[in-house]
C-alpha positions in Angstrom: 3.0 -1.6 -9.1 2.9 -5.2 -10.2 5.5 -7.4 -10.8 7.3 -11.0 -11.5 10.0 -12.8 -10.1 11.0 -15.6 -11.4 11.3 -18.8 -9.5 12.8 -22.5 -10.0 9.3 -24.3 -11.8 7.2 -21.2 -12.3 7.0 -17.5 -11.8 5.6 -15.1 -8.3 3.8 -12.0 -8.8 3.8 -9.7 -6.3 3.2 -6.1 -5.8 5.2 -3.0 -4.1 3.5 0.4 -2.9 4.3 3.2 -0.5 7.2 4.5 0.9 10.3 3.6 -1.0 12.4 5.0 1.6 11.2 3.0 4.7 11.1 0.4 6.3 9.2 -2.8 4.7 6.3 -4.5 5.8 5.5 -8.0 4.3 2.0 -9.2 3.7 1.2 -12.4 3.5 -2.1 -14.1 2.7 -3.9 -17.1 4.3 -4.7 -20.6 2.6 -7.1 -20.1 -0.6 -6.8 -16.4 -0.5 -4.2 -13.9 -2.3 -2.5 -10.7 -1.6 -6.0 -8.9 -2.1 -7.1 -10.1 1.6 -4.5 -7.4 2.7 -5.8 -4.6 1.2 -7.4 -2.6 3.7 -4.2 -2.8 6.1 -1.7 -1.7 3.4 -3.8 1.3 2.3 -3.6 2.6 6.1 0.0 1.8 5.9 1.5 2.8 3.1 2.1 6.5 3.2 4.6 5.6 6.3 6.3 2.0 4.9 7.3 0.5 2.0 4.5 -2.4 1.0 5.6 -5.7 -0.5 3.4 -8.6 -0.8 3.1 -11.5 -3.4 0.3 -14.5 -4.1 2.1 -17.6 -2.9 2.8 -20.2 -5.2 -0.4 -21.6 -6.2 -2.5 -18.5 -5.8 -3.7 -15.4 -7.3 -2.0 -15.2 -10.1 1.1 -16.9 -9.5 1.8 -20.0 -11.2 1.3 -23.3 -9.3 4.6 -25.0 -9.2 5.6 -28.8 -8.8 3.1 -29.7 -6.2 2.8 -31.1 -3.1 4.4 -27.9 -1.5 5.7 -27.1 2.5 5.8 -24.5 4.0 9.6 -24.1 4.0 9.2 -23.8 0.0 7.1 -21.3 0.4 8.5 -19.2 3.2 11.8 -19.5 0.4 9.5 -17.8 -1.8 9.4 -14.8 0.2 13.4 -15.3 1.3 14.2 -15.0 -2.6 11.9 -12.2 -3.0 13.3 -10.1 -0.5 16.9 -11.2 -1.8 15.3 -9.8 -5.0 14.3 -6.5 -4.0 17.4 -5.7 -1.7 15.2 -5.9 1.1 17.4 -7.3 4.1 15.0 -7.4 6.8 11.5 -6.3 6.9 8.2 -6.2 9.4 6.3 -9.4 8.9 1.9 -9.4 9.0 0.5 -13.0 8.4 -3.0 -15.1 8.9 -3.1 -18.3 8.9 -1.0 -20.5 6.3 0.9 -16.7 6.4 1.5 -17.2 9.5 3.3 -20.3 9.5 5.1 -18.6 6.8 5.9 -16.2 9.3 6.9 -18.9 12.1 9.3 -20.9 10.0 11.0 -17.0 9.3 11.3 -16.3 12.2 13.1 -19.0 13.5 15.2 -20.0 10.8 15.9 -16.3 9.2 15.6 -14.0 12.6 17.3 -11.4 10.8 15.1 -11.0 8.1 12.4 -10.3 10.9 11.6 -7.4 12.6 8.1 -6.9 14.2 6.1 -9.6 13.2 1.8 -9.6 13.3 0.5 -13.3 13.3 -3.1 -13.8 13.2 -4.3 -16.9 13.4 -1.6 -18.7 14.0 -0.9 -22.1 14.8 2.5 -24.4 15.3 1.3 -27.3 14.5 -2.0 -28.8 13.4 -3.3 -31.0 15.6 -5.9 -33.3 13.8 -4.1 -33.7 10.4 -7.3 -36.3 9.6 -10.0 -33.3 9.4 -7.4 -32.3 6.7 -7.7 -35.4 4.6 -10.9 -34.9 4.8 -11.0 -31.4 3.4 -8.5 -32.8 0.5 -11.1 -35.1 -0.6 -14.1 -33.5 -0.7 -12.7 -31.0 -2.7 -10.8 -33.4 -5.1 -14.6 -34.8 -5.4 -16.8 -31.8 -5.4 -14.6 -28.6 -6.1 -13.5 -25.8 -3.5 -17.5 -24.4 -3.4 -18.3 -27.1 -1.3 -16.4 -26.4 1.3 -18.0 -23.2 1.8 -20.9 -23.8 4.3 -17.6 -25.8 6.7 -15.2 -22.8 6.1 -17.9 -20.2 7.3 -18.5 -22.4 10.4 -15.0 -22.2 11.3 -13.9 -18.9 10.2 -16.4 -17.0 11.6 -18.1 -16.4 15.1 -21.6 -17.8 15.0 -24.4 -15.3 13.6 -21.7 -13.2 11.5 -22.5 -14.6 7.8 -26.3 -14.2 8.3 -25.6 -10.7 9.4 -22.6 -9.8 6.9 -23.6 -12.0 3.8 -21.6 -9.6 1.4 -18.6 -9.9 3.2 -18.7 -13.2 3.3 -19.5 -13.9 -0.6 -16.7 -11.5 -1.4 -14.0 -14.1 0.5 -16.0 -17.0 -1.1 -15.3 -15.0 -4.7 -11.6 -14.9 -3.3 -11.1 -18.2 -2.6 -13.3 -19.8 -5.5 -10.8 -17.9 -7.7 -7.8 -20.0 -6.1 -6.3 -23.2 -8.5 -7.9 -26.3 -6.7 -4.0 -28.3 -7.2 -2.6 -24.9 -5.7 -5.7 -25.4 -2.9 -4.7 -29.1 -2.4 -0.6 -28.4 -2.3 -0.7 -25.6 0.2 -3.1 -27.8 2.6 -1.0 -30.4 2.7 1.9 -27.9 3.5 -0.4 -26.4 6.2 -1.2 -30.4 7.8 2.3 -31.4 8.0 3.4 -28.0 9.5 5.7 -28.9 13.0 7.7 -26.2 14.4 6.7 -26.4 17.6 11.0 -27.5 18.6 12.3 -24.2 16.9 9.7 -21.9 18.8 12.2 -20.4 21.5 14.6 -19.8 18.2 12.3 -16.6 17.5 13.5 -14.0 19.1 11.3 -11.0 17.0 8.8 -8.9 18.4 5.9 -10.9 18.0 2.3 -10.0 18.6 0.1 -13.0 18.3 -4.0 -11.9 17.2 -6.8 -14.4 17.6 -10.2 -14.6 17.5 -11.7 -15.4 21.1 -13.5 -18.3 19.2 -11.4 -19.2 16.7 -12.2 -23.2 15.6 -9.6 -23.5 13.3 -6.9 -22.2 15.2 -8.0 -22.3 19.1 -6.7 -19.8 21.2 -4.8 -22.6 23.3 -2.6 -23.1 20.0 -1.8 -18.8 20.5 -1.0 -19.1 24.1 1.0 -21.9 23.5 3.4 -19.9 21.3 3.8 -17.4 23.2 4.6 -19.3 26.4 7.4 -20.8 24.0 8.0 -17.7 22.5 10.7 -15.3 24.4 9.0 -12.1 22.6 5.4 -12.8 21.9 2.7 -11.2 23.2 -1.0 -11.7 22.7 -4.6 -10.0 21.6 -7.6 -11.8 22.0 -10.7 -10.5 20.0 -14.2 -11.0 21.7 -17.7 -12.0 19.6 -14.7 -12.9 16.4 -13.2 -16.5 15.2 -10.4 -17.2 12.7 -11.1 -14.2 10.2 -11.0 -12.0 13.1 -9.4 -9.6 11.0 -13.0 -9.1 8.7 -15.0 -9.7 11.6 -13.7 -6.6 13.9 -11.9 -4.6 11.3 -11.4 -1.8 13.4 -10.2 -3.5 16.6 -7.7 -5.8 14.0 -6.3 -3.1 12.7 -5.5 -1.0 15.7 -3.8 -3.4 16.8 -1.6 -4.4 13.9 -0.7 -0.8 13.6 0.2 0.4 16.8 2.2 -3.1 17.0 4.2 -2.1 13.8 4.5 1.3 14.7 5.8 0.5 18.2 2.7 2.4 19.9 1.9 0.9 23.0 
């Protein structure tokens, strides 16, 4: 079912499927994308936990908020719509911007977290400039023309000559996304630093990255984990940031089994 929750300068819409009775997983999307990029993971997931998972503020079909946004405004989001839905902790799966999402939980509301999945995940960024950069361009020439970058650094080389329809249905995705919305939540994602709080997570963490990733190398994984007193790591060969499209079936085993405490 879909819903709204009403939030200070707009309104969230989210959706919750599956079991009522069990225990919760949280979904939460990457930068430019919406609940939809989950999809395939909750439909495997939902006839043993309860599904919740919302378009962040600027996304889907969320409103977009007083911009610029950070990432503790948006991980709020998710705080209020747990509060919401008497949910007082809950399994956490996150790529990318969701995964900082999923950091700044962890460590500042451990016990909303139980097992948390983070895909792509990075601490801190380290070359806010190539962010500027991205800001610009788009302000300039719209979110398509970032396209032909995003491919390069999402994916492992060869894949969107090989996969073109997957890779046009995530460019549909994101060229759906509000370009202010776009802006705000990369500016969140530049400015992101929790790289002091890191030993506050204590969760079950298990850290998934794309052997070569380019926007978040597998240095920035290892480096949470080392920091970390929970975290493990899976590294998937021949895939880069959107590991998760790129080896579907070796993305999802290990998500599950994670979450289901297989293993």
């Amino acid at each position: 079912m879909i819903y709204s929750l009403p939030r200070p300068g707009g309104t969230l819409i989210y959706k919750v499927v599956g079991k009522q009775d069990a225990d919760t997983i949280f979904f939460c999307h990457s930068l430019g994308a919406n609940q939809s990029l989950w999809g395939r993971q909750i439909e495997q997931l939902s006839d043993s936990h309860r599904i919740v998972s919302c378009d962040l503020r600027g996304h889907g079909e969320s409103d977009i908020f007083d911009t610029p946004y950070t990432i503790e405004i948006m991980a709020q989001d998710i705080v209020a719509l747990l509060d919401h839905l008497n949910i007082p902790s809950c399994h956490f799966v996150g790529l990318s911007l969701g995964s900082m999402i999923g950091l700044w939980l962890g460590a500042t509301e451990p016990n909303r977290m139980q097992r948390m999945v983070l895909a792509g995940a990075s601490a801190k960024v380290k070359d806010s400039s190539a962010f500027n950069k991205r800001i610009s361009q788009i302000e300039l020439n719209g979110l398509n023309s970032m396209f032909t970058e995003l491919d390069d650094r999402w994916y492992a080389a060869g894949y969107p000559a090989k996969q073109p329809l997957v890779v046009d249905k995530i460019r549909a995705m994101i060229a759906k996304t509000p370009i202010k919305g776009y802006i705000a939540a990369t500016i969140a994602v530049r400015d992101f630093d929790i790289i002091e709080q890191l030993p506050n997570i204590k969760a079950q963490m298990l850290l998934i990255t794309g052997l070569e990733d380019k926007a978040t190398p597998l240095s920035d994984a290892k480096y949470i984990v080392e920091r970390c007193p929970n975290a493990t790591l899976t590294i998937i060969k021949n895939a880069s940031h959107l590991a998760m499209v790129e080896k579907p079936e070796i993305f999802d085993d290990a998500l599950i089994k994670f979450i289901r405490g297989i293993g």
